[in-house]
PQR file with spaces between the fields and no chain letter, atoms N, CA, C, O and H, PARSE charges and radii, in Angstrom:
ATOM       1  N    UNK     1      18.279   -4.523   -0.866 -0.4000 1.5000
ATOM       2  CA   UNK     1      16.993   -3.849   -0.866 -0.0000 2.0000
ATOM       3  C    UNK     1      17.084   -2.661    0.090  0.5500 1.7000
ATOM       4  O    UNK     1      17.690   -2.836    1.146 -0.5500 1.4000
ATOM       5  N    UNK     2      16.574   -1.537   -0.159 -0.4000 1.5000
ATOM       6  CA   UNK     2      16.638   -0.324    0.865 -0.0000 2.0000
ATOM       7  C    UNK     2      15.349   -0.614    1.627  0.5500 1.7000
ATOM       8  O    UNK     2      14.413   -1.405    1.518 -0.5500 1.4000
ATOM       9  H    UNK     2      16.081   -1.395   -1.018  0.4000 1.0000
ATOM      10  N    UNK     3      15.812    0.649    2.675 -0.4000 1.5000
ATOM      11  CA   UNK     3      14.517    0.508    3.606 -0.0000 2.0000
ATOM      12  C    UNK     3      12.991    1.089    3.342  0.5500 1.7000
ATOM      13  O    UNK     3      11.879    1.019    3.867 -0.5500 1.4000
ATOM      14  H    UNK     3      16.573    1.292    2.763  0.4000 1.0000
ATOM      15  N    UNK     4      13.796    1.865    1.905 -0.4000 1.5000
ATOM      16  CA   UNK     4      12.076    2.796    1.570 -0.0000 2.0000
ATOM      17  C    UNK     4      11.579    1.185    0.945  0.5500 1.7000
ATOM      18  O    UNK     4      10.445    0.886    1.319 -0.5500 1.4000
ATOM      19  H    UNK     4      14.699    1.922    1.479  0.4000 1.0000
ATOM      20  N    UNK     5      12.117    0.362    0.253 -0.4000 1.5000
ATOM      21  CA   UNK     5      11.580   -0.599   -0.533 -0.0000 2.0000
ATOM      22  C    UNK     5      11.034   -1.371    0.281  0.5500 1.7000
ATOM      23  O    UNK     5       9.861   -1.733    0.185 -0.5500 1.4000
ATOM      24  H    UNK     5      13.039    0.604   -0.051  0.4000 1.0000
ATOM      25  N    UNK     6      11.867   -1.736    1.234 -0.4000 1.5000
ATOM      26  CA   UNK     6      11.249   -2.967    2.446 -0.0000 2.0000
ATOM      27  C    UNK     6       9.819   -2.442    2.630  0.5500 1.7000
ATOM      28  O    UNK     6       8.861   -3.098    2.221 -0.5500 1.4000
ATOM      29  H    UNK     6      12.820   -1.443    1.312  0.4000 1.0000
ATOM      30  N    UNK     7       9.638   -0.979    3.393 -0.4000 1.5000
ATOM      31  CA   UNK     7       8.554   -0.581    3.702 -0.0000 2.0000
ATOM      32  C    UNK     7       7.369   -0.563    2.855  0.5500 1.7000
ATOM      33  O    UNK     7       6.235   -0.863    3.230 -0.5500 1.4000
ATOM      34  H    UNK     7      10.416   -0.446    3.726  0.4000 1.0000
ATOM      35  N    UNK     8       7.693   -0.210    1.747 -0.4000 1.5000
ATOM      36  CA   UNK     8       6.729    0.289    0.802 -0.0000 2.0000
ATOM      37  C    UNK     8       6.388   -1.443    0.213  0.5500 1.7000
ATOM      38  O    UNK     8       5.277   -1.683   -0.260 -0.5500 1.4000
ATOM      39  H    UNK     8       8.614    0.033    1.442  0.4000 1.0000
ATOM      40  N    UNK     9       7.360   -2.455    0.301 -0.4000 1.5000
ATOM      41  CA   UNK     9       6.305   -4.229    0.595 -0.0000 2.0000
ATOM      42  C    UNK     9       5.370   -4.485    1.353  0.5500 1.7000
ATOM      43  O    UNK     9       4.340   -5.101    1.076 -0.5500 1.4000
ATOM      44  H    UNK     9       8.262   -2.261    0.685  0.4000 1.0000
ATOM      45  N    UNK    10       5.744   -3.931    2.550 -0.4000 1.5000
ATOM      46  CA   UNK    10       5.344   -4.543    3.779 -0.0000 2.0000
ATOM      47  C    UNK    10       4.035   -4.180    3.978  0.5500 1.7000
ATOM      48  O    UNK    10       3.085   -4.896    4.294 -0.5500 1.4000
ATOM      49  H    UNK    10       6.580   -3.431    2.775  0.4000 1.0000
ATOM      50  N    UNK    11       4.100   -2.253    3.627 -0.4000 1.5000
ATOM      51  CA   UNK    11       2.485   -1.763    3.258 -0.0000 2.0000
ATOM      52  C    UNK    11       1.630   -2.697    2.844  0.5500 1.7000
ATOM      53  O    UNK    11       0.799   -3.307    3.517 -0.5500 1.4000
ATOM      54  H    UNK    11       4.872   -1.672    3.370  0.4000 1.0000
ATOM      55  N    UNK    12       1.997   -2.830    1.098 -0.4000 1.5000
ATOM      56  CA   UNK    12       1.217   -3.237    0.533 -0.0000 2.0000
ATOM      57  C    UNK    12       0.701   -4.578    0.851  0.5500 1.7000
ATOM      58  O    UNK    12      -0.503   -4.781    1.011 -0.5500 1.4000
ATOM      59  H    UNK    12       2.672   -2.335    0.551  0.4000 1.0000
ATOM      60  N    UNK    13       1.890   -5.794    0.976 -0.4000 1.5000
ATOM      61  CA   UNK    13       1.468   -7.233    1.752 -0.0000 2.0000
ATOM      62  C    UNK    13       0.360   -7.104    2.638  0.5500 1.7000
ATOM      63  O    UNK    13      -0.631   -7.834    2.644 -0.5500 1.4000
ATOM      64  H    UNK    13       2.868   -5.630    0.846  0.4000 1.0000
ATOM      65  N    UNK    14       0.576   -6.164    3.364 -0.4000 1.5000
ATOM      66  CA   UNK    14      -0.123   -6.283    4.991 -0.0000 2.0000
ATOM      67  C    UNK    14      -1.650   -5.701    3.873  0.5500 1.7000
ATOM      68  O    UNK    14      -2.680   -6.369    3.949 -0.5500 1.4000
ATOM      69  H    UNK    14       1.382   -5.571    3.360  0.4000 1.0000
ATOM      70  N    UNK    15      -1.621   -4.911    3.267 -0.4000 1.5000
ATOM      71  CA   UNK    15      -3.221   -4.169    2.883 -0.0000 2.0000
ATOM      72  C    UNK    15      -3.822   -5.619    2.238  0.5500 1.7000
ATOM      73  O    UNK    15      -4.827   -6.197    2.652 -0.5500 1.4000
ATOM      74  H    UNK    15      -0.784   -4.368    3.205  0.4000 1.0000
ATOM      75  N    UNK    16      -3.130   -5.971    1.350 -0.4000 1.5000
ATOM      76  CA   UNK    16      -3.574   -7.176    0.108 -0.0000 2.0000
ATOM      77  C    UNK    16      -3.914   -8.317    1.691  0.5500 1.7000
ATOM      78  O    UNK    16      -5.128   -8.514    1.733 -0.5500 1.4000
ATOM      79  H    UNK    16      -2.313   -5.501    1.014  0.4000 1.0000
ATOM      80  N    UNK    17      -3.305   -8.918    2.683 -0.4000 1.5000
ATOM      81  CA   UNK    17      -3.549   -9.750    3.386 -0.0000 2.0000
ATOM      82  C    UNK    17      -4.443   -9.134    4.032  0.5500 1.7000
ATOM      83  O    UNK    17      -5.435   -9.860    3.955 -0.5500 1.4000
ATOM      84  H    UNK    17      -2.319   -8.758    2.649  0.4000 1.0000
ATOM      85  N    UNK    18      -4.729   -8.110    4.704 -0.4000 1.5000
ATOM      86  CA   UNK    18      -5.852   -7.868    5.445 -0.0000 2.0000
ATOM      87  C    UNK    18      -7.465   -7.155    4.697  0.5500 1.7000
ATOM      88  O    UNK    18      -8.587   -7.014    5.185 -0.5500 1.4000
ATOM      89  H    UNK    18      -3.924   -7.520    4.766  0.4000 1.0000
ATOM      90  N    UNK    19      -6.917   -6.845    3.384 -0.4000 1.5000
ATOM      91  CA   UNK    19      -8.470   -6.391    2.941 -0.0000 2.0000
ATOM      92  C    UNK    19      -8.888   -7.620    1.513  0.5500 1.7000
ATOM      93  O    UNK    19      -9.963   -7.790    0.939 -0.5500 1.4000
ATOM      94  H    UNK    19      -6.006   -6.960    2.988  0.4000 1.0000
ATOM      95  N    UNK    20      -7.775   -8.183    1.340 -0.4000 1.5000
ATOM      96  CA   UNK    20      -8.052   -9.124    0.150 -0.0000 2.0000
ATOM      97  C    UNK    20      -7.740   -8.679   -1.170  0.5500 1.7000
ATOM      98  O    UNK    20      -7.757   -7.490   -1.488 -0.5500 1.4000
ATOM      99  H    UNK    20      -6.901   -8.045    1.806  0.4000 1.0000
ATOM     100  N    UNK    21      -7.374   -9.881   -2.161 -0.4000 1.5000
ATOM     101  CA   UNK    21      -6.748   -9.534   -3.388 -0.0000 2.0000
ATOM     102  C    UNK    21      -7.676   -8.354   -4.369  0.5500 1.7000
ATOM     103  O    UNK    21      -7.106   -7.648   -5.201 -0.5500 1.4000
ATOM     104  H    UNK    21      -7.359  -10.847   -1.902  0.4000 1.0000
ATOM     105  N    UNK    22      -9.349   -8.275   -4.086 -0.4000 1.5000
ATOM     106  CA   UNK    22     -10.279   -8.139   -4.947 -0.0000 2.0000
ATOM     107  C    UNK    22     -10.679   -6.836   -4.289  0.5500 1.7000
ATOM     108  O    UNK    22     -11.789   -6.516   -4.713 -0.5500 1.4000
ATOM     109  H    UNK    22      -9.813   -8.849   -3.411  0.4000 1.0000
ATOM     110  N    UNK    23     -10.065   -5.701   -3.158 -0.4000 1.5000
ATOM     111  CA   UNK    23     -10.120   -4.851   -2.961 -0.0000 2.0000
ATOM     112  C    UNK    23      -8.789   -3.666   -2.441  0.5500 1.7000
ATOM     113  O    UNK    23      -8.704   -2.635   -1.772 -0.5500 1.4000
ATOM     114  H    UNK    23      -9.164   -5.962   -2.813  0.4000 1.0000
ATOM     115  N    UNK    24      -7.852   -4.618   -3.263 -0.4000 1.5000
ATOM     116  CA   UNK    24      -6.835   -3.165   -3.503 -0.0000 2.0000
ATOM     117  C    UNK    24      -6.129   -3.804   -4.883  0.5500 1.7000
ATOM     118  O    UNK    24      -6.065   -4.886   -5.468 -0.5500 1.4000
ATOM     119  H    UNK    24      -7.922   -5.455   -3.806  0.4000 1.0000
ATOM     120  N    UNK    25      -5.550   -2.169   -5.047 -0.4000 1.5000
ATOM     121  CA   UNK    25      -5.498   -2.568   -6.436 -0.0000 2.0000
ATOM     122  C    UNK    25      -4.680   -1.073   -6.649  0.5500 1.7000
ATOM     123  O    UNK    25      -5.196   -0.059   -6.180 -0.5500 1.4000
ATOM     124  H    UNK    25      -5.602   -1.291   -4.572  0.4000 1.0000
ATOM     125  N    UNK    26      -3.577   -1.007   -7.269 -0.4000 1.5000
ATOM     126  CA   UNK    26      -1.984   -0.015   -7.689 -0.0000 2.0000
ATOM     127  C    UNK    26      -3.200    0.694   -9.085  0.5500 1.7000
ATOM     128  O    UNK    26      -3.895    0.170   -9.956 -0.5500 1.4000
ATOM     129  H    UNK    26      -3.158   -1.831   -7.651  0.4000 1.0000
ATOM     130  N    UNK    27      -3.058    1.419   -8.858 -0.4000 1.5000
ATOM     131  CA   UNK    27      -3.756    2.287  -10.160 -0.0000 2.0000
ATOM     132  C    UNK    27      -2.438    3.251  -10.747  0.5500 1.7000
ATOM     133  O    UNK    27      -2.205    4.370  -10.291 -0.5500 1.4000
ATOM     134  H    UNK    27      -2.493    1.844   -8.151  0.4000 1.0000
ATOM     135  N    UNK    28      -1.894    2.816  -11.482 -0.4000 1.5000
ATOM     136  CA   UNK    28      -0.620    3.129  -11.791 -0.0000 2.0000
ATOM     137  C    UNK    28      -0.964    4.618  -12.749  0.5500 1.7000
ATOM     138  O    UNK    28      -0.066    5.431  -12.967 -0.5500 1.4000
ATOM     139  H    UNK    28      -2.084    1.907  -11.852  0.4000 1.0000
ATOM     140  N    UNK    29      -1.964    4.756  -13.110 -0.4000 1.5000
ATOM     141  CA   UNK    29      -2.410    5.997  -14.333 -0.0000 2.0000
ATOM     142  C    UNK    29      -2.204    7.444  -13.072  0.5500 1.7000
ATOM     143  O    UNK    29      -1.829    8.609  -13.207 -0.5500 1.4000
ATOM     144  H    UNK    29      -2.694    4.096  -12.932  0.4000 1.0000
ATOM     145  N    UNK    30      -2.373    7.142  -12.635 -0.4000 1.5000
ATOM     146  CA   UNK    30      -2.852    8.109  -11.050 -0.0000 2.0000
ATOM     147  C    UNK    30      -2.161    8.129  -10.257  0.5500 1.7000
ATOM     148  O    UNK    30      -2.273    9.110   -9.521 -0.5500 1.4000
ATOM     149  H    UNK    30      -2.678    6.196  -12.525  0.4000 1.0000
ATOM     150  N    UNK    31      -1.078    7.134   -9.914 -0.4000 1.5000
ATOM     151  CA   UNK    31      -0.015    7.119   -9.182 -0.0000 2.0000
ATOM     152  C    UNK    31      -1.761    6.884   -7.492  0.5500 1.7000
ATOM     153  O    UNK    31      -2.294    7.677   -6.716 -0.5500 1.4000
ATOM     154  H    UNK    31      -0.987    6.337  -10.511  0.4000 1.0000
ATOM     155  N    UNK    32      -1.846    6.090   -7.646 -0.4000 1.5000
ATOM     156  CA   UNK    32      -2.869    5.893   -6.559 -0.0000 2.0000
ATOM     157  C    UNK    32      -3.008    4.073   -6.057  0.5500 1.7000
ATOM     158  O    UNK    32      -2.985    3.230   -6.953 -0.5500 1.4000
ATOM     159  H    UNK    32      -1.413    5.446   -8.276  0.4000 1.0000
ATOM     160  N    UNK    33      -3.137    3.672   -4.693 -0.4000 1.5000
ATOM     161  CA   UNK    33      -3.270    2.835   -3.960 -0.0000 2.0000
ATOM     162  C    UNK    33      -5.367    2.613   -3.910  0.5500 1.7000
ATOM     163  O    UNK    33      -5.847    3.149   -2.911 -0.5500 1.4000
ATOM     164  H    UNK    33      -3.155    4.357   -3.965  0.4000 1.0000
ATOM     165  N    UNK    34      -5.930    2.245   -4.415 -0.4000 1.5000
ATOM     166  CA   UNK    34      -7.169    1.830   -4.394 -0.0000 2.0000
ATOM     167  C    UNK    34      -7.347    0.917   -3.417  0.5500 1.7000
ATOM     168  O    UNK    34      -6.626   -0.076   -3.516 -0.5500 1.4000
ATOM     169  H    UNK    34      -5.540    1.810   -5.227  0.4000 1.0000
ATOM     170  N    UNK    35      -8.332    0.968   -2.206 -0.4000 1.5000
ATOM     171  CA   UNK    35      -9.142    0.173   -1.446 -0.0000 2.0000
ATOM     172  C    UNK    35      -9.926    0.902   -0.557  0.5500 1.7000
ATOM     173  O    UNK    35      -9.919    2.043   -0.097 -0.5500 1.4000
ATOM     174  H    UNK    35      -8.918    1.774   -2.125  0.4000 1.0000
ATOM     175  N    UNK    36     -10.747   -0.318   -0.433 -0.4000 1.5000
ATOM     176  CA   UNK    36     -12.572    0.074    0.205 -0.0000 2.0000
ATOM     177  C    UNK    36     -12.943    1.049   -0.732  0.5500 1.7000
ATOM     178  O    UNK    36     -12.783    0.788   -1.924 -0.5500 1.4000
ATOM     179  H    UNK    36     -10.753   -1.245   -0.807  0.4000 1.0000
ATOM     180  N    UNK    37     -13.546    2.436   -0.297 -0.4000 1.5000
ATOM     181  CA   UNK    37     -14.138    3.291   -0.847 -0.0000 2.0000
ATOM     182  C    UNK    37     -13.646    4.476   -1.446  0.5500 1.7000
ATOM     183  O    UNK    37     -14.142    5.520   -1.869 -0.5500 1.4000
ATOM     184  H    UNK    37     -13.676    2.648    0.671  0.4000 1.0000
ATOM     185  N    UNK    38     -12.356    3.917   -1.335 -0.4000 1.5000
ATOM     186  CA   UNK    38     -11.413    5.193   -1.755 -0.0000 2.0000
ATOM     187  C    UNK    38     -10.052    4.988   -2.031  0.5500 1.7000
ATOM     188  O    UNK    38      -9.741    3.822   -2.273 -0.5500 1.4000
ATOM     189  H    UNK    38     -11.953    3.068   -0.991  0.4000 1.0000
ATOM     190  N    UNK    39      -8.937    6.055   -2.060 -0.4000 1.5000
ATOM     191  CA   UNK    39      -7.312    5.626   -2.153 -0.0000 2.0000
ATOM     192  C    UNK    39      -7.007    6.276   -1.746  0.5500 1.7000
ATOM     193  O    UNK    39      -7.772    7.029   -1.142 -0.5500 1.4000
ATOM     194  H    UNK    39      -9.190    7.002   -1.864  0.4000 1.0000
ATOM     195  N    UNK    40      -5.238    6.541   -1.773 -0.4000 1.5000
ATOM     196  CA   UNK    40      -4.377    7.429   -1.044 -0.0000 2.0000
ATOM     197  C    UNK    40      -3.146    7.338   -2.531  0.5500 1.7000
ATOM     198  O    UNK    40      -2.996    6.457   -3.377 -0.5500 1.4000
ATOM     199  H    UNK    40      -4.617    5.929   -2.263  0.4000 1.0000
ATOM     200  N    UNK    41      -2.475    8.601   -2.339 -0.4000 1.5000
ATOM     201  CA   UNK    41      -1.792    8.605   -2.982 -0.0000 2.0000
ATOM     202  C    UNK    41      -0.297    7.419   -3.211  0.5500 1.7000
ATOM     203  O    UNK    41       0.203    7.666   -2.114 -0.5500 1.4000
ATOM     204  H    UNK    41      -2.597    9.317   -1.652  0.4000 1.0000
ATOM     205  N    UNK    42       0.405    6.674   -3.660 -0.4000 1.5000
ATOM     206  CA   UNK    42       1.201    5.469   -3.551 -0.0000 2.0000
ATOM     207  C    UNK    42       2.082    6.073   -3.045  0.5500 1.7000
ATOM     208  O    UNK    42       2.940    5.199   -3.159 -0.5500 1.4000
ATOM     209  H    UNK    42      -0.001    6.473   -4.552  0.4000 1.0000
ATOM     210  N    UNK    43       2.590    6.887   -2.559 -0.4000 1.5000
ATOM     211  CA   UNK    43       3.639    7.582   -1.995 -0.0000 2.0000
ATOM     212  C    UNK    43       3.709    6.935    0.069  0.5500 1.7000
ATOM     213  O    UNK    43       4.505    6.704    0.979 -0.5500 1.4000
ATOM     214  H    UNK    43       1.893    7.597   -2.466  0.4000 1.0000
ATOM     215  N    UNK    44       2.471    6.937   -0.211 -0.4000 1.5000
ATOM     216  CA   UNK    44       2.102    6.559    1.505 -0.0000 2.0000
ATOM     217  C    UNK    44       2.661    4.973    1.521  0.5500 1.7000
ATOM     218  O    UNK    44       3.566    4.851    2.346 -0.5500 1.4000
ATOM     219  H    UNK    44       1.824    7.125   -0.950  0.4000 1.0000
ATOM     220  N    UNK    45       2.489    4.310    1.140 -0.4000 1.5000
ATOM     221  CA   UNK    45       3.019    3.281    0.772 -0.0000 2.0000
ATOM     222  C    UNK    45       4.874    3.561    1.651  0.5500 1.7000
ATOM     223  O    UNK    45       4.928    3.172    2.818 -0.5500 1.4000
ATOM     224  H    UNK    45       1.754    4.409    0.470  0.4000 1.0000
ATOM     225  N    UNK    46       5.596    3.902    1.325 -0.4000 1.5000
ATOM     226  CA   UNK    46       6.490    4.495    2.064 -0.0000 2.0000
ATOM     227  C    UNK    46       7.020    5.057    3.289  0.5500 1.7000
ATOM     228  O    UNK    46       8.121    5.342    3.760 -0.5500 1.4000
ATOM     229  H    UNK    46       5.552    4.218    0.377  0.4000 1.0000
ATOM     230  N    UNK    47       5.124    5.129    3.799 -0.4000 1.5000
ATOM     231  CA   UNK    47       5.386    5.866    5.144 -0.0000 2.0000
ATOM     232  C    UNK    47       5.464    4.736    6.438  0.5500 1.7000
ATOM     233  O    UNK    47       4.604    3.879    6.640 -0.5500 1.4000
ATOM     234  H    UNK    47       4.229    4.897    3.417  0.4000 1.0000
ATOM     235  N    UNK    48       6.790    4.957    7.323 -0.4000 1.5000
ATOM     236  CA   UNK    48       6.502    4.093    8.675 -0.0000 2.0000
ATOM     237  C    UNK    48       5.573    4.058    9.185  0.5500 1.7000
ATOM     238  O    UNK    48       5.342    5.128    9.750 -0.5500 1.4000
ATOM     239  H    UNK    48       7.488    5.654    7.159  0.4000 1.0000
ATOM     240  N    UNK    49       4.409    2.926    9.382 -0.4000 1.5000
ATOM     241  CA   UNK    49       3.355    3.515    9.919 -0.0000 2.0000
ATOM     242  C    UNK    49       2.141    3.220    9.490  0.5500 1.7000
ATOM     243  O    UNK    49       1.173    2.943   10.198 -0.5500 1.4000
ATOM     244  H    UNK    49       4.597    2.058    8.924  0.4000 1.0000
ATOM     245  N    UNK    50       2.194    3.290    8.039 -0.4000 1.5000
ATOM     246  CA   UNK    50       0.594    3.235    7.416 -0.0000 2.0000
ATOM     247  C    UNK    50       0.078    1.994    7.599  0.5500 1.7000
ATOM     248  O    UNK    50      -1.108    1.803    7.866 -0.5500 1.4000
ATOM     249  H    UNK    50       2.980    3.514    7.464  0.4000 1.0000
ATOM     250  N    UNK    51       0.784    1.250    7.490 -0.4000 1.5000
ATOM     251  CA   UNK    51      -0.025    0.151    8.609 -0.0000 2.0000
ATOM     252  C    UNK    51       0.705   -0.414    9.631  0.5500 1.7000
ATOM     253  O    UNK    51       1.795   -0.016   10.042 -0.5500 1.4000
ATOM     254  H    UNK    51       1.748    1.405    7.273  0.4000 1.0000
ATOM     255  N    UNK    52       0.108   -1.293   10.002 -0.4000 1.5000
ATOM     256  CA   UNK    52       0.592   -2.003   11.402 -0.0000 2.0000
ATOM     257  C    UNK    52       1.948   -2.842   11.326  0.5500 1.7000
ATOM     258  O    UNK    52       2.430   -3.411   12.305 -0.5500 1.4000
ATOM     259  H    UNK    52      -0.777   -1.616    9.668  0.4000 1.0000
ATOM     260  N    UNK    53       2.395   -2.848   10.297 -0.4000 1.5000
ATOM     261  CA   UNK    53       3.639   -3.852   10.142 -0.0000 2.0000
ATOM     262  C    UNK    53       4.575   -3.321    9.592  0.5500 1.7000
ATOM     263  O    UNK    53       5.512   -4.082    9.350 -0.5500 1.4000
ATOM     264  H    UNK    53       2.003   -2.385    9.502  0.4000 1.0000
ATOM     265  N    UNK    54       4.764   -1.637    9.104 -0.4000 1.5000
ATOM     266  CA   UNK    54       6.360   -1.213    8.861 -0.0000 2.0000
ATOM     267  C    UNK    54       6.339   -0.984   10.041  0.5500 1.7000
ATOM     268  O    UNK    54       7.351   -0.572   10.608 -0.5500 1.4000
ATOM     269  H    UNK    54       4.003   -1.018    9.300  0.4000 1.0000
C-alpha cells in the first residue's frame, strides 16, 4: 500500500468515525467528499493533516 493510500484511509476512517456513517458520503459524480453542510474536493483526502490522524 503507498503512503498517498494509507493517508487518503485514514482521512476518511477518522471523518466516517467522528461525524458518522449518515453524514459523509464520496460523491463520486463530482469527485467530492460530502459532510455537515458542505464538501471539499476528494483530493484533500490525501492531504497530511486534514484530520487529526494522518
Amino acid at each position: 500500500m503507498t503512503d498517498e493510500t494509507r493517508i487518503a484511509l485514514k482521512n476518511y476512517d477518522n471523518l466516517i468515525r467522528s461525524r458518522g456513517l449518515d453524514d459523509v458520503e464520496l460523491h463520486w459524480d463530482s469527485d467530492t467528499v460530502v459532510y455537515g453542510d458542505g464538501g471539499v474536493d476528494i483530493d484533500v483526502l490525501l492531504d497530511p493533516g486534514f484530520t487529526s490522524v494522518s
